[in-house]
RODO-882677 format. One line per 2 residues: number of its first residue (from 1); their letters; for each residue x, y, z of N, C-alpha, C. Coordinates in Angstrom, 1 decimal, always signed. Each point is the difference from the previous one (the first is absolute). Example, Ala and Ser with C-alpha at 12.3 -4.5 7.8 and 13.67 -1.06 7.14 Angstrom:
// RODO-882677
1> AS> +13.2 -5.7 +7.8 -0.9 +1.2 +0.0 +0.9 +1.2 +0.0  -0.4 +1.1 -0.7 +0.9 +1.1 +0.0 -0.8 +1.1 +0.8
END
This chain:
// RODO-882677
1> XX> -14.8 +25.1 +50.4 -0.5 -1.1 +0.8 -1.4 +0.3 +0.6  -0.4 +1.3 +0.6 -1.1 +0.6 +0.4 -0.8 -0.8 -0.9
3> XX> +0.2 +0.8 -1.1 -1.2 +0.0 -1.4 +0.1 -1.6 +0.0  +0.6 -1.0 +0.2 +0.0 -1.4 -0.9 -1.0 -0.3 +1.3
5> XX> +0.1 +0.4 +1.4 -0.6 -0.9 +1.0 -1.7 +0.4 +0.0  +0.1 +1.5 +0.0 -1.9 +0.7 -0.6 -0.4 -0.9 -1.0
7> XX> +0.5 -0.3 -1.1 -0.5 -1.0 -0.7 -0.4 -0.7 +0.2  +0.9 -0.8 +0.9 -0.2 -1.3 +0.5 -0.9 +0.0 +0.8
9> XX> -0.1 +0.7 +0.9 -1.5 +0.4 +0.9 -1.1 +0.2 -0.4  -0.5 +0.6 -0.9 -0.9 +0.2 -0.8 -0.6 -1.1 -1.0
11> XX> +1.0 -0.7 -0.4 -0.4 -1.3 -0.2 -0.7 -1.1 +0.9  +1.1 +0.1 +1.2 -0.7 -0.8 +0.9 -1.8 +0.6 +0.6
13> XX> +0.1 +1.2 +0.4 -1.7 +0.4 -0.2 -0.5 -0.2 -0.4  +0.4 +0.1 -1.6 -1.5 -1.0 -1.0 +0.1 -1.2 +0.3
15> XX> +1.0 -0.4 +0.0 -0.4 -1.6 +0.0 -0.8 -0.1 +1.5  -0.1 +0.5 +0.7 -0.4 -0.2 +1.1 -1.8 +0.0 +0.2
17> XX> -0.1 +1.2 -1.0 -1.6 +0.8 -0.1 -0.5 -1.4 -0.8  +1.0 -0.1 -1.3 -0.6 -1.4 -0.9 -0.2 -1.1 +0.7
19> XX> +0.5 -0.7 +1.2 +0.4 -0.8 +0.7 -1.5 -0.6 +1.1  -0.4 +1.1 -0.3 -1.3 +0.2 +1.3 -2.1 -0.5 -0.9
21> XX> -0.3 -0.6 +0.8 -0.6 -1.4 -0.3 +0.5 -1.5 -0.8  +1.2 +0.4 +0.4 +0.9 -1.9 -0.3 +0.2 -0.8 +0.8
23> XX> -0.6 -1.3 -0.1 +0.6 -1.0 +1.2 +1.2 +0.0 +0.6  +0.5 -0.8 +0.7 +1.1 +0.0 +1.0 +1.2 +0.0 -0.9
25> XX> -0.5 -1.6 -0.9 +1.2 -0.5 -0.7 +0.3 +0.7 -1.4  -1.1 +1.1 -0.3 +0.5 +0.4 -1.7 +0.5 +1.5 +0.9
27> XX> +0.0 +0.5 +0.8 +0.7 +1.1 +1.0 +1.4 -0.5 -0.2  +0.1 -1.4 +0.7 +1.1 -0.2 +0.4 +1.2 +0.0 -1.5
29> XX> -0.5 -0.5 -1.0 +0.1 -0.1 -0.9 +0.4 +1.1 -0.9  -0.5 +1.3 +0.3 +0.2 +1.2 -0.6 +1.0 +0.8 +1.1
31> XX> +0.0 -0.4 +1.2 +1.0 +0.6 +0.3 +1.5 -0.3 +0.0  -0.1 -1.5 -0.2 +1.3 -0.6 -0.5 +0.7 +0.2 -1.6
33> XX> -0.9 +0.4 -0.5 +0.5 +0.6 -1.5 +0.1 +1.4 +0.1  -0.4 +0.9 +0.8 -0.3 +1.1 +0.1 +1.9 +0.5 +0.8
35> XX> -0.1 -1.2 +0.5 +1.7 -0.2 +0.9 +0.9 -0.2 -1.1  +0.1 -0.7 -0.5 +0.8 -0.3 -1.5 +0.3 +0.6 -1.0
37> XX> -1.0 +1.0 -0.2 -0.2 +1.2 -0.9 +0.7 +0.7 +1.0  +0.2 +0.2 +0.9 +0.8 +1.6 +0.2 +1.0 -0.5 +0.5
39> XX> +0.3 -1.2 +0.4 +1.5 -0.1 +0.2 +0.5 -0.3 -2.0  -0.6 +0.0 -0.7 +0.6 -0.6 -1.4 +0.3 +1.9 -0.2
41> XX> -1.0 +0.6 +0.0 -0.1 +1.4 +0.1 +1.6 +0.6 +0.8  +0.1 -0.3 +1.0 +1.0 +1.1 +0.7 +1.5 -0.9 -0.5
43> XX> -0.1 -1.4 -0.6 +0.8 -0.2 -0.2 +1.0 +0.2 -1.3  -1.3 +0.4 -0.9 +0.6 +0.4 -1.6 +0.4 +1.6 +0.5
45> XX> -0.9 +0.7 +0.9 +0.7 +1.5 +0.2 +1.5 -0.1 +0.3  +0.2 -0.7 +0.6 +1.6 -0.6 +0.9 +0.6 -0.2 -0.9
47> XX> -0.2 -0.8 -0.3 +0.8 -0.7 -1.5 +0.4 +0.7 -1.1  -1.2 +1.2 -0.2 +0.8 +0.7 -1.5 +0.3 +1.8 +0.7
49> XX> +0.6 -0.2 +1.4 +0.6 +1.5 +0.2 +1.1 -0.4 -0.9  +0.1 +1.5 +0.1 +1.8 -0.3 -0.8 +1.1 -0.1 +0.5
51> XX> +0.9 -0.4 -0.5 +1.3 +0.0 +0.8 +0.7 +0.9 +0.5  +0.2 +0.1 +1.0 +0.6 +1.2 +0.7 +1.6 -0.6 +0.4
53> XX> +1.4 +0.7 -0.5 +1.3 -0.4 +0.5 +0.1 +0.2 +1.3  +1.0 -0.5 +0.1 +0.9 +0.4 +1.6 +0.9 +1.3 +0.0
55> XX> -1.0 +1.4 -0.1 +0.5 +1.0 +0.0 -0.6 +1.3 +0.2  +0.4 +0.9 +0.4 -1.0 +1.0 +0.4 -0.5 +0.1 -0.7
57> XX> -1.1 +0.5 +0.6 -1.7 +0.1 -0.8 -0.2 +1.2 -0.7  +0.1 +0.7 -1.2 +0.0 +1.4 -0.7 -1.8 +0.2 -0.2
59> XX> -0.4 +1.1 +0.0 -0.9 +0.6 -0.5 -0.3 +0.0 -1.6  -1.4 +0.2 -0.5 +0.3 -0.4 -2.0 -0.6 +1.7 +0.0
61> XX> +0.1 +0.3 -1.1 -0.5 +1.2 -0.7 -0.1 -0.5 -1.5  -1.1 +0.9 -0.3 -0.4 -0.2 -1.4 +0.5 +1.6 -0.4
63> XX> +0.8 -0.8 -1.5 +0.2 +0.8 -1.0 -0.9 -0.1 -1.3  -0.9 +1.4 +0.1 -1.2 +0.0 -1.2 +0.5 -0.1 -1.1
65> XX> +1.0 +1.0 -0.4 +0.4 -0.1 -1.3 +0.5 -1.3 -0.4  +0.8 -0.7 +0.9 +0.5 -1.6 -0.9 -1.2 -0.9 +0.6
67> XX> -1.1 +0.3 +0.7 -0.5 -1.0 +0.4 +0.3 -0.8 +0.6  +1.0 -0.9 +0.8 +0.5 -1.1 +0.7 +0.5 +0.8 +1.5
69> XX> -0.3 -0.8 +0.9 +0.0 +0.3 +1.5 +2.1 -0.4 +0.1  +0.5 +0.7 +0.5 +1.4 +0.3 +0.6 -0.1 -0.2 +1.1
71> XX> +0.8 -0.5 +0.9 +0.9 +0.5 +1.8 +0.4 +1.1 -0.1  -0.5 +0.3 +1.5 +1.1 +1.5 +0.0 +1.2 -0.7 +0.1
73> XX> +0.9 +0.4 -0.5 +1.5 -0.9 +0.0 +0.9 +1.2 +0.6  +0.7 -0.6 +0.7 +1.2 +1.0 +0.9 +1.3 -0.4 -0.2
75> XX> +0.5 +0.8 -1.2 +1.7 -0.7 -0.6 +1.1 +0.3 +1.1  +0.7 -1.1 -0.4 +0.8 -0.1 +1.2 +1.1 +0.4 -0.5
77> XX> +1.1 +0.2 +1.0 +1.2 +0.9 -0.1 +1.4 -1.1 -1.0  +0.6 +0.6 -1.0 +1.0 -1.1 -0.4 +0.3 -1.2 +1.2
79> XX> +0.5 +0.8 +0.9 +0.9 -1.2 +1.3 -0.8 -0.7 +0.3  -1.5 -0.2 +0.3 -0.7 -0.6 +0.6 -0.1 -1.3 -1.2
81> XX> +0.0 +0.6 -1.6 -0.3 -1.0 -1.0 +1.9 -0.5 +0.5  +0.7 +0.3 +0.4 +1.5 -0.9 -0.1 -0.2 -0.8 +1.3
83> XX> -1.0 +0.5 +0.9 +0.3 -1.2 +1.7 -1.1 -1.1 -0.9  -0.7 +0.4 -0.6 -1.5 -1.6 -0.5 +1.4 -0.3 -0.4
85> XX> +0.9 +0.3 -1.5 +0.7 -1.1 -1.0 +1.1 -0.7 +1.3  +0.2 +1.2 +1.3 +1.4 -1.3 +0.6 -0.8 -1.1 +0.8
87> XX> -1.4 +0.5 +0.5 -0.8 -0.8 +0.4 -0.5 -1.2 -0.5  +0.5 -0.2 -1.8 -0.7 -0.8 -1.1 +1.2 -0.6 +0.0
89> XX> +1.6 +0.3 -0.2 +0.9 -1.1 +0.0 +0.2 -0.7 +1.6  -0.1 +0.3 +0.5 +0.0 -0.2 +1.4 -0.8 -1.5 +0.2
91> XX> -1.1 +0.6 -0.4 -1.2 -1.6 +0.0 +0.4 -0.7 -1.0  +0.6 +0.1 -1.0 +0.1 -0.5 -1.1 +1.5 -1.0 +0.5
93> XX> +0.9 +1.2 +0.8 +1.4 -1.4 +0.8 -0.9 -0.7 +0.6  -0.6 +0.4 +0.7 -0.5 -1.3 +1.6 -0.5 -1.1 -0.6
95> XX> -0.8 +0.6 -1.2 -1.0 -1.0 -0.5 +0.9 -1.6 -1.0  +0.9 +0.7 -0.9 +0.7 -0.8 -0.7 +1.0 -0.8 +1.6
97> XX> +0.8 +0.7 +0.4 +1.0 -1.0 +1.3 -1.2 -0.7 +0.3  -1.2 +0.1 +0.2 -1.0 -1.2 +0.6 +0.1 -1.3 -1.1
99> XX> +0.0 +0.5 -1.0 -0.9 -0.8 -1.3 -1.0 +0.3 -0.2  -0.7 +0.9 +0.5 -1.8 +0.4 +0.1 -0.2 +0.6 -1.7
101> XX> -0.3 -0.6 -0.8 -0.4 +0.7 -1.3 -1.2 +0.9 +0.3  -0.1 +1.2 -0.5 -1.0 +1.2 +0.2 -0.3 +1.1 -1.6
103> XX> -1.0 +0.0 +0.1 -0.3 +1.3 -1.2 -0.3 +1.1 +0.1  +0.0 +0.7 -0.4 -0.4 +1.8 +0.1 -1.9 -0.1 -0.4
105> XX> -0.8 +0.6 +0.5 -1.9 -0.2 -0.2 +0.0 +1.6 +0.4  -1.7 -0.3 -0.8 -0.5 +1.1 +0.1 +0.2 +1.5 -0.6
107> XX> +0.0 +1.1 +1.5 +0.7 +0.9 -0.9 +1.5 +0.1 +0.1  +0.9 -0.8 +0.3 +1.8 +0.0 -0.3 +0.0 -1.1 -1.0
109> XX> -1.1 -0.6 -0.5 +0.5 -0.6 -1.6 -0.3 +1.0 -0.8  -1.1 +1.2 +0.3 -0.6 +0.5 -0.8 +1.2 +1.3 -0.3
111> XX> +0.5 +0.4 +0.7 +1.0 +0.7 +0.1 +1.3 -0.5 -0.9  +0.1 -1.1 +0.4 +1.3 -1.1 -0.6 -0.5 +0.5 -1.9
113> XX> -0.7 -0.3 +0.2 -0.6 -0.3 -1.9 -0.1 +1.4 -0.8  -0.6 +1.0 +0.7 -0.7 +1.5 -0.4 +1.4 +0.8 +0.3
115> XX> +0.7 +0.0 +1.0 +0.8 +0.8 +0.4 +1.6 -0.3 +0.1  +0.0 -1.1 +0.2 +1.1 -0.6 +0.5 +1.0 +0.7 +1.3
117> XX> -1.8 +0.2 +0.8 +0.5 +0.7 +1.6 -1.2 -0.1 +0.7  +0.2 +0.0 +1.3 -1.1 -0.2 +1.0 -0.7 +1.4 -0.7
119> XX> -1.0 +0.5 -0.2 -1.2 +0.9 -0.1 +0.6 +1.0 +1.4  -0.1 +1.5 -0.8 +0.8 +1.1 +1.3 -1.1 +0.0 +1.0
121> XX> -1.4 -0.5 -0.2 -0.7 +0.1 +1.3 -0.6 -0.8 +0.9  +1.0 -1.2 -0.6 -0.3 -1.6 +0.2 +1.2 -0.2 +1.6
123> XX> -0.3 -0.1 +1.5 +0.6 -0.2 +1.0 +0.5 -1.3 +0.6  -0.7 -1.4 -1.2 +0.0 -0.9 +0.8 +0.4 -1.2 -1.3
125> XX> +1.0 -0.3 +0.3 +0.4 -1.1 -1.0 -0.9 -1.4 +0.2  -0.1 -0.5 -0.9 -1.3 -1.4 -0.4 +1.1 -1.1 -0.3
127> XX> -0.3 -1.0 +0.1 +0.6 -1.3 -0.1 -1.1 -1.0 -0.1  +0.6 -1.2 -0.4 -0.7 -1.1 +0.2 +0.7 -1.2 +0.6
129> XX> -0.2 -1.2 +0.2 +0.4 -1.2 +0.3 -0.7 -1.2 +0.1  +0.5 -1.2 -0.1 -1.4 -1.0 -0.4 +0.8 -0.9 +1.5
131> XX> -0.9 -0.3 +0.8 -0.2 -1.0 +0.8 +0.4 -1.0 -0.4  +1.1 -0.9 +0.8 +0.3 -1.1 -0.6 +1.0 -0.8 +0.9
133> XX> +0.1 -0.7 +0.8 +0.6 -1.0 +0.7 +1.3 +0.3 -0.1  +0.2 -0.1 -1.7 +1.5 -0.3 -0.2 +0.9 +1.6 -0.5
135> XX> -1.2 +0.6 +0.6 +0.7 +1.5 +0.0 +0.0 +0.5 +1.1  -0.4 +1.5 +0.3 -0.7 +0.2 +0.9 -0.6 -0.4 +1.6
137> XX> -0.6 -1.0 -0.9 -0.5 -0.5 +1.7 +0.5 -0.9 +0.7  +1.2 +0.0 -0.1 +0.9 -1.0 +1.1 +0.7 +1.3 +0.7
139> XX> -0.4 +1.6 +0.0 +0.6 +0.4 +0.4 -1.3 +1.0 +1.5  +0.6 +0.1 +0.9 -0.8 +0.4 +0.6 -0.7 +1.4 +0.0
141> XX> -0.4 +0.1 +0.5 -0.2 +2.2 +0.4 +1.2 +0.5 +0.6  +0.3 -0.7 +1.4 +1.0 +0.6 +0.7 +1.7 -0.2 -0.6
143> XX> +0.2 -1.0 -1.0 +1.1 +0.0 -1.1 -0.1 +0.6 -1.1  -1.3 +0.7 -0.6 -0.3 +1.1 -1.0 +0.8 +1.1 +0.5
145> XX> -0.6 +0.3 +1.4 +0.5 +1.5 +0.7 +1.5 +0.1 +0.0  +0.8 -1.5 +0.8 +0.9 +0.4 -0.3 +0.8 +0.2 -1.1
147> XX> -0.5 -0.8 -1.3 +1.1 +0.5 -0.9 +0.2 +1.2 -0.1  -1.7 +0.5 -0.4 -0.3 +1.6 -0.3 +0.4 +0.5 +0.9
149> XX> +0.6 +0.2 +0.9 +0.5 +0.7 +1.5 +1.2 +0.2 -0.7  +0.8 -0.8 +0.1 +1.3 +0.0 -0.8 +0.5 +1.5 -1.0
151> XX> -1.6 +0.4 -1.1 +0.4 +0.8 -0.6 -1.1 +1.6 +0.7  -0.2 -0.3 +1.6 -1.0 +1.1 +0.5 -1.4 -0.3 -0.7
153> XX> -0.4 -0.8 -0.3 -1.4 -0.2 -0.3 -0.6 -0.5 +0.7  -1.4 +0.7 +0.5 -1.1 -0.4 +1.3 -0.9 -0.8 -1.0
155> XX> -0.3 -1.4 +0.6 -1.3 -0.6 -0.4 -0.7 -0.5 +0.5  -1.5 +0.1 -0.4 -0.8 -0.2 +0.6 -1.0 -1.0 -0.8
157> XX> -1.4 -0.5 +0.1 -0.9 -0.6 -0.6 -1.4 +0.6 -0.1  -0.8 -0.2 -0.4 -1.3 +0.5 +0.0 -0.6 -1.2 -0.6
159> XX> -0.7 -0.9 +0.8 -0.6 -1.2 -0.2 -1.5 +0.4 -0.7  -0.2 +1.3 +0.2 -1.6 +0.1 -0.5 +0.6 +0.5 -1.9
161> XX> +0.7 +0.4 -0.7 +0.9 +0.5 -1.0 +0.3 -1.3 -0.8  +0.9 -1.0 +1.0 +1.1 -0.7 -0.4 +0.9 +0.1 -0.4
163> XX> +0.9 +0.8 +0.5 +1.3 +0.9 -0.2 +0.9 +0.0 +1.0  +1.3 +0.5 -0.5 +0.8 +0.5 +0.7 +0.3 +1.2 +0.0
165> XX> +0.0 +1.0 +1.1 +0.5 +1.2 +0.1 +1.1 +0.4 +0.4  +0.8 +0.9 -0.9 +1.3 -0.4 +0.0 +0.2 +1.8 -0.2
167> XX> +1.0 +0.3 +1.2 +0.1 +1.5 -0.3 +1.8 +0.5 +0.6  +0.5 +0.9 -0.6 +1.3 +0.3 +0.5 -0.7 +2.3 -0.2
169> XX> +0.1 +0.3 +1.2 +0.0 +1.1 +0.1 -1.6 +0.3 -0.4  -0.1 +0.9 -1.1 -1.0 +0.8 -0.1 -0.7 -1.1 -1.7
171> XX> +1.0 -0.8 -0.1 -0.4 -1.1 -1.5 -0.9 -1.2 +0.5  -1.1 -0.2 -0.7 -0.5 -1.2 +0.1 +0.0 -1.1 -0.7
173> XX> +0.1 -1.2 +0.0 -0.3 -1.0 -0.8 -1.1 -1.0 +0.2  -0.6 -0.5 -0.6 -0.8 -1.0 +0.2 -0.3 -1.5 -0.9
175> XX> +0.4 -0.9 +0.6 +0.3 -1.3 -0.8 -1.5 -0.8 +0.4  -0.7 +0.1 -1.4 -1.2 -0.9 +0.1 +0.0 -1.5 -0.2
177> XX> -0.5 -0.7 +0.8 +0.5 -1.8 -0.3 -1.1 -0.6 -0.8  +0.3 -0.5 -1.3 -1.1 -1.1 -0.3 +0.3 -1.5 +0.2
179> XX> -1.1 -0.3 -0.3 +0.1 -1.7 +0.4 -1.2 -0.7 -0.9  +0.6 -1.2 -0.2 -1.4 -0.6 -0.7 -0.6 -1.0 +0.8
181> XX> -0.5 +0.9 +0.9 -1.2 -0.6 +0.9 -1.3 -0.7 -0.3  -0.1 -0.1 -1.1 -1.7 -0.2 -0.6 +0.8 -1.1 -0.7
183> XX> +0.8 -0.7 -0.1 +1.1 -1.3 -0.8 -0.9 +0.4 -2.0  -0.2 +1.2 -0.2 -0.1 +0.1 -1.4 +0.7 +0.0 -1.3
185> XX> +1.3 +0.8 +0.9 +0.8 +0.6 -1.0 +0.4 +1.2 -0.3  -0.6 +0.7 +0.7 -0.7 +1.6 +0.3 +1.0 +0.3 +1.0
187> XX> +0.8 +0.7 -0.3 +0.6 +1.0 +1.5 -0.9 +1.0 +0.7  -0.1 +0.1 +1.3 -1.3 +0.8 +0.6 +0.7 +1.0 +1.2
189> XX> -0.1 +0.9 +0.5 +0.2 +1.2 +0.6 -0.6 -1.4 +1.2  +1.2 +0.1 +1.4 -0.3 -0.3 +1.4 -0.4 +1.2 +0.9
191> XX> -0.7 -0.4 +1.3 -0.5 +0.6 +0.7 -1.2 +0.3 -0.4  -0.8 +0.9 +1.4 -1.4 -0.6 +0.1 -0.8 +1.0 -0.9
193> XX> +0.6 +1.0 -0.5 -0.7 +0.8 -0.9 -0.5 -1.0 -1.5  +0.8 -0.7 -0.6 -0.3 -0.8 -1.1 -1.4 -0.7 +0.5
195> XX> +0.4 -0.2 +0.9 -1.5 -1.2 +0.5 -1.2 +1.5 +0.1  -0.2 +1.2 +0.5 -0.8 +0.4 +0.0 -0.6 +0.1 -0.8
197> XX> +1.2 +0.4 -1.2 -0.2 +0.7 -1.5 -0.2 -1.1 -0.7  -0.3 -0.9 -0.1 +0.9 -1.1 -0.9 -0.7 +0.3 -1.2
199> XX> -1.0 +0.3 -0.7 -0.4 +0.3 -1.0 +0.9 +1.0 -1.5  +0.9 +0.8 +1.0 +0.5 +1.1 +0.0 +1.6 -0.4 -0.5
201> XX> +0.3 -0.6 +1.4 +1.5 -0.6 +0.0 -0.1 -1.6 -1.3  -1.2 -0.3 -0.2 +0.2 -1.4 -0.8 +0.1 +0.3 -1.6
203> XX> -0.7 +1.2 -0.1 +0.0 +0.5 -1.2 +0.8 +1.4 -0.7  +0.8 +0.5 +1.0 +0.3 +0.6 -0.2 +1.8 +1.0 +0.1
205> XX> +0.3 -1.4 +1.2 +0.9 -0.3 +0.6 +0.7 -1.0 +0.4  -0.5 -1.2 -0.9 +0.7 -1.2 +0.0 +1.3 +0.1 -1.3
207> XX> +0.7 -1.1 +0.4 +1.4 +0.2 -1.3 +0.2 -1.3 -0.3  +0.3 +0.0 -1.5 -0.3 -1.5 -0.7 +1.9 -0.4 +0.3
209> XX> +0.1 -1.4 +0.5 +1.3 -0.3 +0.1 +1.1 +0.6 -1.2  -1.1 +0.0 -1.5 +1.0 +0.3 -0.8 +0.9 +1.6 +0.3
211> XX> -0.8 +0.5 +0.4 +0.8 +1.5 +0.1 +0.9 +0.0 +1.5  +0.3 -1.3 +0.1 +1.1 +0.3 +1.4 +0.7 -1.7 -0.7
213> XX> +0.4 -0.5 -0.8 +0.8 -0.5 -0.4 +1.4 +0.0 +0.4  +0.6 -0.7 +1.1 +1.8 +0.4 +0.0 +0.6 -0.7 -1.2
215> XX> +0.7 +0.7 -0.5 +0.7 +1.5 +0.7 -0.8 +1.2 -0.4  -0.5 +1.0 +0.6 -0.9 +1.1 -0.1 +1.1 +0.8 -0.9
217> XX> -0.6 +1.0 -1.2 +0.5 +0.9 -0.6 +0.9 +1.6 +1.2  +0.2 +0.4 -0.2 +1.0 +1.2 +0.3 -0.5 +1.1 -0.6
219> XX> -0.2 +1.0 +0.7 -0.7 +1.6 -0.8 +0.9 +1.1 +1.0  +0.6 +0.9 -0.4 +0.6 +1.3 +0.4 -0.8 +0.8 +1.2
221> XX> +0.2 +0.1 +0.9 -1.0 +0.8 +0.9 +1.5 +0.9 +0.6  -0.1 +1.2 -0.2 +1.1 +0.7 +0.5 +1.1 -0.2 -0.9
223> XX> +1.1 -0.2 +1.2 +1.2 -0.3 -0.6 +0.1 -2.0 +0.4  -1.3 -0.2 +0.2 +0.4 -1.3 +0.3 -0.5 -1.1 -0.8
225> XX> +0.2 -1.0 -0.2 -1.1 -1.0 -0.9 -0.8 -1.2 +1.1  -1.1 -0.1 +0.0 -0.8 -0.5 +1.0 -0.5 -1.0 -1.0
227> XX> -0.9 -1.0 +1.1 -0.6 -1.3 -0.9 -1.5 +0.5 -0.8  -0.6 -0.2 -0.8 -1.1 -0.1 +0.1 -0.7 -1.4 -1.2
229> XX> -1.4 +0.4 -0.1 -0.5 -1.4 -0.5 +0.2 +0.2 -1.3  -0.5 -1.4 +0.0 -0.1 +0.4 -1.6 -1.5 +0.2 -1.1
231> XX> +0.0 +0.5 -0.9 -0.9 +1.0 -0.5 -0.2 +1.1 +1.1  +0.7 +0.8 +0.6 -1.0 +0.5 +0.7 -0.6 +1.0 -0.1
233> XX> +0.0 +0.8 -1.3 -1.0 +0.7 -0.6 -1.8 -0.5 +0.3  -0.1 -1.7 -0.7 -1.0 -0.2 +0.1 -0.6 -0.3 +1.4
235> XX> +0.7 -0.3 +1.0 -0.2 +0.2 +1.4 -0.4 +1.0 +0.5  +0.8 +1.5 +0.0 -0.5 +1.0 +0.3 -1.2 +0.4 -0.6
237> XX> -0.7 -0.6 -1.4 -0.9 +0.2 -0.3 -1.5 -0.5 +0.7  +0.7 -1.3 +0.7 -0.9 -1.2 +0.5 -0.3 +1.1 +1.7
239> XX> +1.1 +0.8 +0.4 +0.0 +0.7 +2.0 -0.8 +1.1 -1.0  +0.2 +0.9 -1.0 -0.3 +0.7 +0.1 -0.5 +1.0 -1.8
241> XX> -1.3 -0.1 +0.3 -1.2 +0.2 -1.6 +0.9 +1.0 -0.7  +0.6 +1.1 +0.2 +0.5 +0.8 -1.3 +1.7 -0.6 +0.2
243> XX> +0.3 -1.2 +0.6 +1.4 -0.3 -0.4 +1.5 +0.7 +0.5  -0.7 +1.0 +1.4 +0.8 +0.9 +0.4 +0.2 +1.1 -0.5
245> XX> -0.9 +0.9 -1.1 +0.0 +1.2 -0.7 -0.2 +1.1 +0.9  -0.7 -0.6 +0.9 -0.7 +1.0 +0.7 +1.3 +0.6 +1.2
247> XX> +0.3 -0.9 +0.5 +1.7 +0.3 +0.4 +0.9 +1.3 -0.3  +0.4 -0.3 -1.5 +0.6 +0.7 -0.6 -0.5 +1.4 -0.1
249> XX> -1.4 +0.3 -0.1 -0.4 +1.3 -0.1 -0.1 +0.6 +1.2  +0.2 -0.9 +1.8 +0.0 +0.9 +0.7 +1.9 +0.4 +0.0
251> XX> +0.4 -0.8 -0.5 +1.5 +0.3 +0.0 +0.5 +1.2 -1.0  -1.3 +0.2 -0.7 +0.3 +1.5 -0.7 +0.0 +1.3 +1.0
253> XX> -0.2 -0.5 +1.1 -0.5 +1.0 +0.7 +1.6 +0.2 +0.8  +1.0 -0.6 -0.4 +1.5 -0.4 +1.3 +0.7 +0.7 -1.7
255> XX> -0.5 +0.6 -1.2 +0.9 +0.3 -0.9 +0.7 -1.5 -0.6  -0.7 -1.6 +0.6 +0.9 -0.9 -0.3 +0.5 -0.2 -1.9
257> XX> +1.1 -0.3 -0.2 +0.1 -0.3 -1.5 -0.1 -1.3 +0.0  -0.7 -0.3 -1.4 -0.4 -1.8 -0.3 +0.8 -0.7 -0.3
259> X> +0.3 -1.1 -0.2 +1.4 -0.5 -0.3 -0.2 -0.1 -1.7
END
């Protein structure tokens, strides 16, 4: 951010030095474009960060010999991979007794597909859900909690995300809401990060109705079978450029076998 604002400062100087023997109104005029340009400027910066989850933040290292940047990845202990899967039927009861139809995203589809298990260094189960009157949203926050109370699950929101946080002990979960807010057709990530990013989230992170079609396909995750979309190969292609490969190779690092 430093470096994007020097820029920006430095721009504004010249235009300033260039600025000097000009009338009032061709002044006024250059500084209102000169305004435009750098809010258009900080706004594509915003727009194409990358996506960052709802989960601790790892360190990257580069590996010279394969060339591609890794996480340090910290594999987790068998039991901790058995509290994510009782943490994954768990939401998966509250969710169906609601009627709330939900899919596995990200990296717990990517897992679903490559592994047919949450990833050994993966802490935080991913979901999705589509906003909808006749789902969902006739249900409150404080009637969410209690169902999930029911089976010890704390929930929470994060309106800047658009999520729900959803945790039993040391397992997390997170249910991302879309909605088709823009009346296109386009399912879109809620909360206020989409609006920052929208560049980002519109292209990169939107979902075509067809890949959430009910009744949603069924994939093995554990010992459980969970919803997910459909194609979702070409989906995880669409969150993510090598299609979740890159996944798998820090999972070489947990000894994981491939399915």
């Amino acid at each position: 951010p430093s470096r994007t604002f020097s820029m920006v400062w430095r721009i504004a100087q010249r235009t300033r030095c260039c600025s000097r023997g000009l009338d009032f109104t061709s002044r006024s005029r250059l500084s209102w474009q000169l305004a435009v340009a750098i809010c258009v400027v900080l706004a594509l910066k915003l727009a194409y960060d990358r996506h960052q989850d709802l989960d601790v933040r790892s360190d990257e290292m580069e590996k010279p010999e394969e060339g591609i940047a890794l996480r340090i990845v910290e594999c987790r202990h068998p039991n901790d991979i058995e509290d994510l899967l009782d943490l994954a039927e768990r939401v998966h009861t509250v969710l169906n007794a609601l009627r709330i139809p939900y899919f596995l995203t990200y990296r717990s589809l990517a897992g679903a597909l490559l592994t047919r298990n949450p990833f050994p260094w993966d802490g935080v189960l991913q979901f999705g859900m589509v906003r909808k009157e006749n789902l969902y949203g006739r249900y409150s926050l404080a009637q969410l909690r209690r169902a999930f109370s029911l089976h010890f699950i704390s929930v929470g929101y994060d309106p800047y995300a658009g999520a729900f946080l959803l945790q039993k002990g040391k397992s997390q979960a997170v249910c991302y809401e879309y909605s088709d807010f823009y009346h296109t057709g386009l399912l879109h990530r809620t909360g206020w990060e989409s609006y920052c990013k929208f560049l980002t989230y519109r292209m990169q992170h939107s979902i075509s109705p067809v890949h959430i079609d009910y009744p949603l396909n069924s994939v093995e995750f554990g010992h459980l079978n969970l919803s997910a979309p459909h194609e979702a190969q070409q989906l995880l292609n669409q969150f993510y450029t090598d299609g979740g490969v890159n996944f798998m190779k820090q999972s070489k690092v947990c000894n994981l076998p491939s399915s």
